[in-house]
Residue, then its C-alpha position, 0 to 999 in steps of 0.5 A: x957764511x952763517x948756518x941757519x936753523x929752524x926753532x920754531x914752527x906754526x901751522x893752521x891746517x885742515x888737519x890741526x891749528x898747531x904743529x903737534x897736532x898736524x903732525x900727530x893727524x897727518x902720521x895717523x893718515x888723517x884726510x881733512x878733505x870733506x864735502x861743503x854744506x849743501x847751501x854752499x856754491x850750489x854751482x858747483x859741480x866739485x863740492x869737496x876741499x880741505x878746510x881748517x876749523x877755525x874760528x877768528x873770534x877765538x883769536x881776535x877781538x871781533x872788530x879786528x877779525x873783521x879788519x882782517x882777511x881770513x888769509x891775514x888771519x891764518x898768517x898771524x896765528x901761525x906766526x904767534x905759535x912759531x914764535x911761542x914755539x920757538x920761544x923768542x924774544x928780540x930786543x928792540x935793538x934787535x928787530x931791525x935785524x929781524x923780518x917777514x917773509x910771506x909766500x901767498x898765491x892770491x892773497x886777500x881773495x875774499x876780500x876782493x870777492x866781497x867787493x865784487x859782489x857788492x859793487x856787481x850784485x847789490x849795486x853798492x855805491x860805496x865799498x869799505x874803506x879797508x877793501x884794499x888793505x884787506x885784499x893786498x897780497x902784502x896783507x900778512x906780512x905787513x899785520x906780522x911785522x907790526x905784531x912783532x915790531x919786526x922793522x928788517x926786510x918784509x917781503x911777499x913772495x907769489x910764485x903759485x904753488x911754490x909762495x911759501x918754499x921761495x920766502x923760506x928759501x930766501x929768508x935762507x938766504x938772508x940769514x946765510x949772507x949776514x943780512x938779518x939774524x932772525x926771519x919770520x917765514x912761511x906763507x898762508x892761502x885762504x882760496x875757498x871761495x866759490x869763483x875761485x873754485x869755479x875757475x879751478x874747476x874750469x882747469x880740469x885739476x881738481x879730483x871729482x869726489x870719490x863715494x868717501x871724500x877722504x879718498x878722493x886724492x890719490x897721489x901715485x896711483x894709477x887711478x889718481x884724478x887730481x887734487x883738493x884744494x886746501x887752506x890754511x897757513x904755516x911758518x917758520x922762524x929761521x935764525x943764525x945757528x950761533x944765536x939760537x946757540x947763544x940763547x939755548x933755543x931748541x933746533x928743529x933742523x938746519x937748512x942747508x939747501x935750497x933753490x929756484x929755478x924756472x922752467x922756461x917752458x910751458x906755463x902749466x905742465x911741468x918737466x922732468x928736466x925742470x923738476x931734476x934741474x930745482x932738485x940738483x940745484x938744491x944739492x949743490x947749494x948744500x954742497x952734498x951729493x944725492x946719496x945723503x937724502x933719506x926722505x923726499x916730501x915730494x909736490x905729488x899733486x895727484x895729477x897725471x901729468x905731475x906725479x910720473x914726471x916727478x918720479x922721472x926727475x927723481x930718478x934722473x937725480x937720484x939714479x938708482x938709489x931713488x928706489x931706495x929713498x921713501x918718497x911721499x904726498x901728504x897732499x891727499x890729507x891736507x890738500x893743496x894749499x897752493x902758496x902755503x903748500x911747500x911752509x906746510x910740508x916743509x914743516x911735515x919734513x922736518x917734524x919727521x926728521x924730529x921724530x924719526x918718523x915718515x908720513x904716509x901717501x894715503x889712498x895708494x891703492x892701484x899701483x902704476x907702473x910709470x910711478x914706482x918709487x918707495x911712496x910710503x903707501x898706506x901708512x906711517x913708517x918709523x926710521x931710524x938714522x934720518x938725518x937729512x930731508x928734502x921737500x919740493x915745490x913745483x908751481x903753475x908759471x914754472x917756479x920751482x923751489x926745493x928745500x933740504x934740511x938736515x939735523x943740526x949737528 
């Protein structure tokens, strides 16, 4: 089977719209969560979220980011820096080898939401003619093949909150089985929009807003009272490990471990069993034992129910020794990109296994009894001889993901 590595990655977040800058905000323990403007959805009770600073314009020629959903547009961007960032050319020959794999929880949702509004409430007798290729989940993965002329497999991947960490996975896969030399993958959400954050709401999963936003989501602490929800998009380029060699491309990391499982249980609490099942899945697949894990980027929504029942997974996978693995959420400073979360802290995992350097869980300020791991509280925490990582994604509907990469060697 062939070894698959990472040479490239593309990140638009509430904390930058590149990798490095991510990277740099989310090791300074940066929150990207603040208040909407006031005129925004008065309705609203939850007025918080993590948005990105993004202008299309910037981007694209302004008749075509009105072509474009802000999803597809998210997507597209990131994957024009992955590429760039992992500095690949493909010949033509070579793109029939070479596809997309895009992880989306609701796809184009403001595209669909606009046609609501017109048909509902401004009484249109017509819709634009692009509503439907606007608000397609496949949107993103059909505008990155055709930017890059990639014409091997394309695929969109929703699984809720493990989109992204499934189309990585099996971009994986892909590679790994000789199907394709180069993947495109990763996801993009673009969920801020007023009845979707009215129905998130509803849900009773989002954190109220603390007397600072920035504080508001507090992962592993005993106060903690949900998440916020965030956007944006991250992706990778995966490729054999012999042609990034072949063509002197610089290794981020090699994935060595992944899998799915499902829960089979309750289609919105998690358990431990489900969670400790996705976590030893992944090591077996790396044929490696728990005691070779040096960091977990963990799903740490800041709920109640997920944040002790993954530290309980934890430490049925990792026994004893899962109090000696630094564990923690970027979630509180990104937010919770829902079908682009586990590309992004993906991302964040191997970026600090680059730079020897951990991310913090910010705002862990009330210990909790129940979670009791090393959740690297506070602030940032250079490592030395970090070699291998691991990130989970857990997701509403019961898809579990994990990925584990270590350092190319």
């Amino acid at each position: 089977m062939n070894r698959v590595v990472i040479s490239g990655v593309g990140v638009v977040s509430p904390l930058g719209n590149s990798g490095p800058e991510f990277f740099d905000h989310l090791i300074a323990g940066k929150s990207g969560v603040s208040r909407f403007p006031d005129d925004f959805a008065p309705r609203l009770g939850i007025r918080i979220a993590a948005r990105c600073a993004f202008n299309p314009e910037e981007h694209f020629p302004r008749n075509i980011a009105r072509k474009l959903d802000p999803v597809s547009q998210f997507a597209l961007v990131a994957a024009e820096q992955a590429v760039q960032d992992a500095r690949l050319e493909l010949a033509e020959e070579e793109k029939r080898r070479s596809g997309v794999y895009v992880g989306t929880s609701v796809g184009g949702i403001k595209a669909l939401f606009d046609s609501h509004i017109q048909l509902l409430v401004e009484n249109a007798t017509r819709l634009p003619p692009l509503s439907i290729p606007m608000a397609m989940n496949n949107a993103p993965v059909s505008h990155i093949s055709a930017r890059f002329g990639l014409k091997g497999a394309c695929l969109t991947y929703s699984t809720a909150c493990s989109s992204s960490a499934v189309a990585i996975g099996e971009a994986f896969r892909l590679i790994q089985h000789g199907y394709a030399d180069v993947m495109l993958a990763g996801g993009s959400e673009a969920s801020l929009e007023y009845g979707l954050l009215m129905a998130w709401e509803s849900l009773g999963t989002l954190a109220p807003e603390a007397s600072d936003p920035a504080a508001s989501c507090r992962p592993f602490s005993k106060d903690r009272s949900g998440f916020v929800l965030g956007e944006g998009a991250a992706m990778v380029v995966l490729e054999s490990r012999d042609r990034a060699l072949r063509r002197g491309a610089r290794i981020l990391g090699e994935v060595i471990g992944y899998s799915t499982t499902a829960e089979a249980g309750h289609i919105t609490k998690p358990s431990e069993a489900g969670m400790a099942a996705a976590m030893q899945a992944a090591l077996d697949n790396a044929g490696i034992t728990a005691d070779s894990i040096g960091y977990i980027n963990a799903h740490g929504t800041a709920t109640l129910v997920n944040d002790v029942t993954e530290t309980r997974a934890i430490k049925q996978v990792f026994g004893a020794k899962a109090y000696a693995i630094p564990v923690s959420s970027t979630k509180a400073m990104h937010g919770h990109l829902l079908g682009a979360a586990g590309a992004l802290e993906l991302i964040a995992s191997v970026l600090s296994l680059q730079h020897q350097i951990l991310p913090p869980t910010i705002n862990l300020a009330v210990p909790d009894p129940e979670c009791d791991l090393d959740y690297v509280p506070g602030q940032a925490r250079k490592v030395s001889g970090l070699t291998t990582v691991m990130s989970n994604s857990f997701a509403f509907g019961g898809t579990n993901a994990v990925l584990i990469v270590r350092a190319d060697r």
